[in-house]
C-alpha positions in Angstrom: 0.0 0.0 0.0 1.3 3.6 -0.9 1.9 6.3 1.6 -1.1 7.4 -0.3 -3.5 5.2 -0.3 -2.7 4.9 3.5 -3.1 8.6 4.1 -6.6 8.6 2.3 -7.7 5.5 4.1 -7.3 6.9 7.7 -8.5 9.9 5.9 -11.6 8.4 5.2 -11.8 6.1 8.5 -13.0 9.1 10.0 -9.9 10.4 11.7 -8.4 14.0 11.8 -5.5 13.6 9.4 -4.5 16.9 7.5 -4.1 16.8 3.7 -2.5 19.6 1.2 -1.9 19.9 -2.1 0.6 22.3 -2.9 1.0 24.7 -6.4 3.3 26.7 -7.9 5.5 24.7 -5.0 8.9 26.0 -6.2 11.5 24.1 -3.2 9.1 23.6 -0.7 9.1 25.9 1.8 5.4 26.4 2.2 5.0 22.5 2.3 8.0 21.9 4.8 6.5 24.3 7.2 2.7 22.5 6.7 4.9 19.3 7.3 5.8 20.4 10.9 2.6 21.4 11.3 1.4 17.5 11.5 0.0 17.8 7.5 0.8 15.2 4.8 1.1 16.9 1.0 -0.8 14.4 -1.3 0.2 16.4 -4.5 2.8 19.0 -5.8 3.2 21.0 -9.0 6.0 23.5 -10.5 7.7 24.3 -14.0 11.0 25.1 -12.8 13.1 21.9 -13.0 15.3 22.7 -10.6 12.9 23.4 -7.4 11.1 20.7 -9.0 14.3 18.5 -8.0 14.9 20.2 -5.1 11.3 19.7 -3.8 11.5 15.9 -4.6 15.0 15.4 -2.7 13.4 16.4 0.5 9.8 15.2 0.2 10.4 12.1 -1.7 7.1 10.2 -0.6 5.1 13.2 -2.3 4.0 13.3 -6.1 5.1 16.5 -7.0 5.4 17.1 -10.5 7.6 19.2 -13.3 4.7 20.9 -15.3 3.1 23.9 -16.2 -0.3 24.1 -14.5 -2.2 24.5 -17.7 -1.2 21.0 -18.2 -2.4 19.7 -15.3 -6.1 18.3 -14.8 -7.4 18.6 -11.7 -10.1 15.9 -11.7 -7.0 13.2 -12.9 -5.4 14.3 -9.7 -8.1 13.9 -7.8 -9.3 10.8 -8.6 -5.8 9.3 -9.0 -5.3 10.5 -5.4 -8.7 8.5 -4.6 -9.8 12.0 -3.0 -14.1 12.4 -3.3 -14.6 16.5 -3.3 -14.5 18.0 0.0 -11.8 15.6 1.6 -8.9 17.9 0.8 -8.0 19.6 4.4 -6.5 22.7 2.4 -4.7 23.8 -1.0 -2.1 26.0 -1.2 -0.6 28.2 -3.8 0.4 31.7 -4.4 0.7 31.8 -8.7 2.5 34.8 -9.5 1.0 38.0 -10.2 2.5 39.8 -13.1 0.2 40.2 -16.0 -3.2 40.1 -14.1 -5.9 42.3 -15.6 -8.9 43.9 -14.4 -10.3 45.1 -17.6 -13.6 42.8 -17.8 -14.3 42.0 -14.3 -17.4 39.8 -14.9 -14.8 37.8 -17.4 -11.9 37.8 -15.1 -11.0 34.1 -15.6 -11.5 34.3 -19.1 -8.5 37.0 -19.6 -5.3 35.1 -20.8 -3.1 37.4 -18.2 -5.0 35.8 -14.9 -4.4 32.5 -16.5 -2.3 31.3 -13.6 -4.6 32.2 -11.0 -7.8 30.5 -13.1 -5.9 27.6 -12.4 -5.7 27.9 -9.2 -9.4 28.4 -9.0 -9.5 25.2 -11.0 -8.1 23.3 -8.4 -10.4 25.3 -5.9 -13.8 24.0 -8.0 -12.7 20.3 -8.6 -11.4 19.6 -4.9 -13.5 21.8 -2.7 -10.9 22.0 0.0 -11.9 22.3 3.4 -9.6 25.7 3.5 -7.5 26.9 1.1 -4.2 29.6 1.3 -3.4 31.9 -1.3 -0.2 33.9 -1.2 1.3 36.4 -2.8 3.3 39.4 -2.5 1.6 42.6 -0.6 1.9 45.0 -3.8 -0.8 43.0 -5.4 -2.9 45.3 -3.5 -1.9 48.3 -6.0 -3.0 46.8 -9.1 -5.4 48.1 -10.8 -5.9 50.8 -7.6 -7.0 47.2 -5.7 -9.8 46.2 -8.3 -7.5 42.5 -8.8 -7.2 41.7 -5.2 -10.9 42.6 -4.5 -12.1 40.2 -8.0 -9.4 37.7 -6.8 -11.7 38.2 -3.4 -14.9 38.0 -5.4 -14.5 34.7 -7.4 -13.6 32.9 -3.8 -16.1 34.2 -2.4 -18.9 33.6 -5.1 -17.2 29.7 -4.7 -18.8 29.8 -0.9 -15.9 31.0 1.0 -15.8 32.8 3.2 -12.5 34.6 3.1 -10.0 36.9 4.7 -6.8 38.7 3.9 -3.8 39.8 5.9 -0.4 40.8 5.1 2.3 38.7 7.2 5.5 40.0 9.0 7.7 36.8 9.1 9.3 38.2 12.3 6.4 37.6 14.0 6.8 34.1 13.5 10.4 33.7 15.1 11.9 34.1 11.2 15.1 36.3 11.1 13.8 38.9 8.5 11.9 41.8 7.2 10.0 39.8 4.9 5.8 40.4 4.1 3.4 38.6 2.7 -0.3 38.6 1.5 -2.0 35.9 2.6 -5.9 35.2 2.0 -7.3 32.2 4.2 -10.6 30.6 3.3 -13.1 27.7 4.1 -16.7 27.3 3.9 -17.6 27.8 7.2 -18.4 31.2 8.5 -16.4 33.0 9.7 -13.7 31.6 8.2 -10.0 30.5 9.6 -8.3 33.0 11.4 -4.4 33.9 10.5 -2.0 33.4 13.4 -1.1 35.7 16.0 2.5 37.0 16.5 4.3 34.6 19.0 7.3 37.0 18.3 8.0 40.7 19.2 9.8 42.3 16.3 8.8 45.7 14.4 8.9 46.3 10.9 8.5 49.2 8.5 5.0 48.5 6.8 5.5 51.3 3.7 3.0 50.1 1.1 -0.8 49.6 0.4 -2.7 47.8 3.1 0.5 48.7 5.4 -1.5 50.2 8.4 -5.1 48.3 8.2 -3.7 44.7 6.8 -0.9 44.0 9.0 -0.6 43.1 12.9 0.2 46.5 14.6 2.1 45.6 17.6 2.1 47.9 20.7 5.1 48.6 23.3 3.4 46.3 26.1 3.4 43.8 23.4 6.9 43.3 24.2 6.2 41.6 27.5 4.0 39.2 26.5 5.8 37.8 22.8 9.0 36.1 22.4 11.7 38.4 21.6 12.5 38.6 17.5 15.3 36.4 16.6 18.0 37.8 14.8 21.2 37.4 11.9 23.2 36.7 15.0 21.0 34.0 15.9 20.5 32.4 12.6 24.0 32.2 11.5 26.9 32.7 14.0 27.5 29.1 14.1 28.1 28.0 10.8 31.5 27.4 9.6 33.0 31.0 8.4 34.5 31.0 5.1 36.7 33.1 2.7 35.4 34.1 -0.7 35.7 31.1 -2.7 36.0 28.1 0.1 32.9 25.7 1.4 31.3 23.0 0.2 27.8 21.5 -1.3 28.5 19.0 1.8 30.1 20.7 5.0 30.4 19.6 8.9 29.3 21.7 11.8 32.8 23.3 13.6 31.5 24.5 16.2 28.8 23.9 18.4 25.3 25.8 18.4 25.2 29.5 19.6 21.4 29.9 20.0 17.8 28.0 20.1 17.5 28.9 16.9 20.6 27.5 15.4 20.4 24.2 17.4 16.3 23.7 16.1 18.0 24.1 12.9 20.7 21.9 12.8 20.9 18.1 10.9 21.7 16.0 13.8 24.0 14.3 11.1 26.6 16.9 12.1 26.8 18.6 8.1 24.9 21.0 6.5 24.4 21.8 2.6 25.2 24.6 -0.1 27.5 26.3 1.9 29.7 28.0 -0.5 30.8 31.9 -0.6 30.4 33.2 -4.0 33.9 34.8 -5.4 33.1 38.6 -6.1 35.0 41.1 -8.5 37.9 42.7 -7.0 35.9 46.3 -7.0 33.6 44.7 -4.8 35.8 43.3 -2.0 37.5 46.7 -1.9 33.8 48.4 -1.3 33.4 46.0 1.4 36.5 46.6 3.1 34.8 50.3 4.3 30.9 49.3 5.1 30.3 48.7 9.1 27.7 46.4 10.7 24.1 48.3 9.5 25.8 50.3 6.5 24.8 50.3 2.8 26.6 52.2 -0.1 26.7 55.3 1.4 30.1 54.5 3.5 31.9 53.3 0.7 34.3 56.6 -0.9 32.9 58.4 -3.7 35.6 57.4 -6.3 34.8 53.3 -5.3 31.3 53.5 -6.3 30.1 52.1 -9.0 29.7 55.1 -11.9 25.7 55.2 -11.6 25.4 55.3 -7.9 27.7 58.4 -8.0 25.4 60.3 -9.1 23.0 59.4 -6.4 21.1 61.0 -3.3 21.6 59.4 -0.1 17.8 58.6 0.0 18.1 56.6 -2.9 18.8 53.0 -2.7 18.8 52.4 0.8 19.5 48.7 1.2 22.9 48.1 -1.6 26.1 47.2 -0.5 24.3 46.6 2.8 26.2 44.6 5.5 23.9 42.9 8.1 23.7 43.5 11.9 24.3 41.1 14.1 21.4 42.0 17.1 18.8 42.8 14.1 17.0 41.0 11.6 18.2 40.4 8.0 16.3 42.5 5.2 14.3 40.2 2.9 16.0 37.6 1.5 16.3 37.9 -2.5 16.8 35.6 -5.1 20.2 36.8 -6.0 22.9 37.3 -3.6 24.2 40.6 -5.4 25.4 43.5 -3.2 24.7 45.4 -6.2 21.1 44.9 -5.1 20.9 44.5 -1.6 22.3 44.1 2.1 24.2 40.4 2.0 27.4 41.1 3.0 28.2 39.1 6.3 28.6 41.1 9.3 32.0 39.9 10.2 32.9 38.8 7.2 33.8 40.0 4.0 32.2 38.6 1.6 27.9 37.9 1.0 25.6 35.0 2.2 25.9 31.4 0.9 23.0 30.1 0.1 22.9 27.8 3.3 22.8 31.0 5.0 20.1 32.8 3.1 18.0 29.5 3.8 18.7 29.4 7.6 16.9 33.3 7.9 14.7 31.5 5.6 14.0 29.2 8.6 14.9 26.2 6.4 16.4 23.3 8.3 19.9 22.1 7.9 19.2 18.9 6.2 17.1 20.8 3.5 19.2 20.6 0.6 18.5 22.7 -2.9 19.9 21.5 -6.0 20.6 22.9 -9.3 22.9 25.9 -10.0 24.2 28.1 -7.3 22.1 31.0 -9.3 19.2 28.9 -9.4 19.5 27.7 -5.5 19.6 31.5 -4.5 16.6 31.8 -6.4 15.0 28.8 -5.3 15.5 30.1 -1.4 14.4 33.4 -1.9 11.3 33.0 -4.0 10.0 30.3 -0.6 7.7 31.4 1.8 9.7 31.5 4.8 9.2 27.6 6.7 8.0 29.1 10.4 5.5 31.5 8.5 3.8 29.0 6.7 3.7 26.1 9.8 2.4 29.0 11.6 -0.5 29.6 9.2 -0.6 25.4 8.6 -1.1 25.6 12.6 -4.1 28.1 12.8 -5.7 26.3 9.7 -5.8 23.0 11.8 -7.3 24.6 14.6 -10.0 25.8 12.7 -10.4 22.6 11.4 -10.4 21.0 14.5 -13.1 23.9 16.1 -15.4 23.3 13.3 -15.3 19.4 13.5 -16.0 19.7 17.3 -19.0 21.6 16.9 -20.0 19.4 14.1 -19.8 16.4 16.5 -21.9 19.0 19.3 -24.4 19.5 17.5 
């Protein structure tokens, strides 16, 4: 008998077992965190064949596939899965937002630019999930002066969900960055599944639409009652420092952990993966010799910069050539580890972040290993949803599940 078949048998034996199905996957880091959370992925779907491999090494009991989603059928899955409608627990997905048009509402899912969320919707009409997530990033709020996000709203809605939007601080959740997200929860059942409460106490600079009414607005006296935010220091101190050019795809611990944080990270194998420092131009280890703990561009000498950036303000650009702090989060990890275009140079050391350590403020674990390229592993880590965000939302989805099923039994 498959792990499948398994799953879907207890499933169906009445017991509370928790089911996802997981698109636009990329590496996994919405799925590993709804792993920790106690639920079992039945299904997985990408196009990029290197998350796709990634995904695969580290959940290799789940069908995830390498395929467009226009490809995919949703009632094959579904009944290869041996899945009637309604038994999915929760899908989740966040398809990408570029293209999405607003300019026939009452034919949004017709327009060939929202393909990739009318797939999503697909999936949606052919499983009925219990719940469903949908992410994406907080500017989708500005399209179309909001008219996308409230259709995206409408066609869930119209589907018999009721559901609810937030935009996430990934501090909050004991992650090690300044990272947002929009996240819309939904399930049939009024009034819907809450998103989780900040467990940590870390502030954030919410500058864009939705910044003041969509996002958890923590107060001073806050501070008392939340775990404190967890910081670079934290995250990274105790992997093995490296010159530009040394590590490893395979490297062992040489030291032991500095922090909670660290040691809930680490492979009790004693190794870690992809822990390599990128070699850099020579113009750019000289600019890095003059930028302090918290600086950016602006303490690097005029005739070092690179011939644009001379030419501008000191408001401009605020995060290149930014070197981390140690007792402060990271800013939000991006899929290239340029310091052209960003704040990645180590705080004690002069060179940027290896992709190990963009995925450990990522809140991947140790043994989560990504595959491919070292471009396409930086992208891989910094397209995820950070792991402790998404088992916090996982955890606040089964709790609504489990509410609802108790008052079911009440009644």
């Amino acid at each position: 008998m498959s792990l499948i078949e398994y799953f879907v048998q207890k499933q169906s034996g009445g017991r509370q077992m928790l089911a996802s199905i997981d698109l636009f996957c990329g590496a996994g880091g919405i799925t590993e965190g709804f792993r920790q959370a106690g639920y079992k992925c039945l299904y997985a779907v990408d196009f990029h064949a290197s998350a796709v491999e990634t995904y695969r090494a580290n959940h290799p009991d789940i069908w995830a596939e390498c395929d467009s989603i226009e490809n995919v059928n949703p009632k094959t899955i579904r009944r290869k899965l041996g899945l009637q409608k309604g038994d999915l627990s929760v899908l989740v997905g966040g398809p990408p937002c570029q293209g999405f048009s607003i300019n026939a509402p009452e034919r949004f899912l017709d327009d060939p630019r929202n393909s990739l969320f009318k797939h999503y919707i697909r999936f949606i009409d052919e499983f009925q999930p219990q719940a469903f997530l949908f992410e994406n990033v907080p500017g989708m709020l500005s399209l179309e002066r909001g008219q996308i996000f409230e259709q995206i709203l409408h066609e869930f809605r119209k589907r018999g969900y009721h559901a609810h939007a937030r935009i996430l601080f990934a501090a909050h959740y004991g992650v090690p960055q300044e990272r947002w997200r929009l996240i819309i929860l939904g399930s049939p059942s009024a009034p819907g599944p809450e998103h989780p409460s900040p467990t940590h106490y870390a502030i954030g600079r919410a500058n864009f639409t939705g910044g003041r009414l969509m996002t958890y607005q923590l107060r001073p006296e806050d501070e008392e009652k939340l775990l404190p935010k967890i910081t670079v220091g934290e995250a990274i101190s105790d992997l093995p420092k490296l010159e530009i050019g040394q590590g490893s795809e395979v490297i062992s611990y040489d030291c032991s952990a500095t922090s909670d944080y660290a040691k809930n990270m680490r492979d009790p194998k004693g190794h870690t993966y992809n822990h390599f420092a990128a070699k850099l131009s020579k113009q750019n280890i000289e600019r890095m010799k003059y930028i302090k703990q918290g600086g950016s561009w602006r303490d690097i000498p005029y005739e070092l910069l690179p011939a644009g950036m001379q030419r501008a303000r000191t408001s401009d650009h605020t995060k290149r050539y930014g070197r981390l702090r140690f007792d402060d989060l990271s800013g939000t990890i991006l899929t290239k580890c340029d310091p052209h275009w960003g704040a990645v140079i180590l705080p004690d050391q002069n060179r940027t972040l290896t992709v190990r350590e963009a995925a450990r403020i990522q809140s991947f674990p140790d043994s989560y290993r990504f595959f491919g390229s070292r471009v396409s592993q930086y992208e891989q880590v910094g397209n995820a949803v950070p792991v402790l965000m998404a088992r916090a939302i996982a955890q606040s989805l089964a709790l609504h599940r489990h509410t609802k099923l108790q008052e079911a039994e009440a009644v």
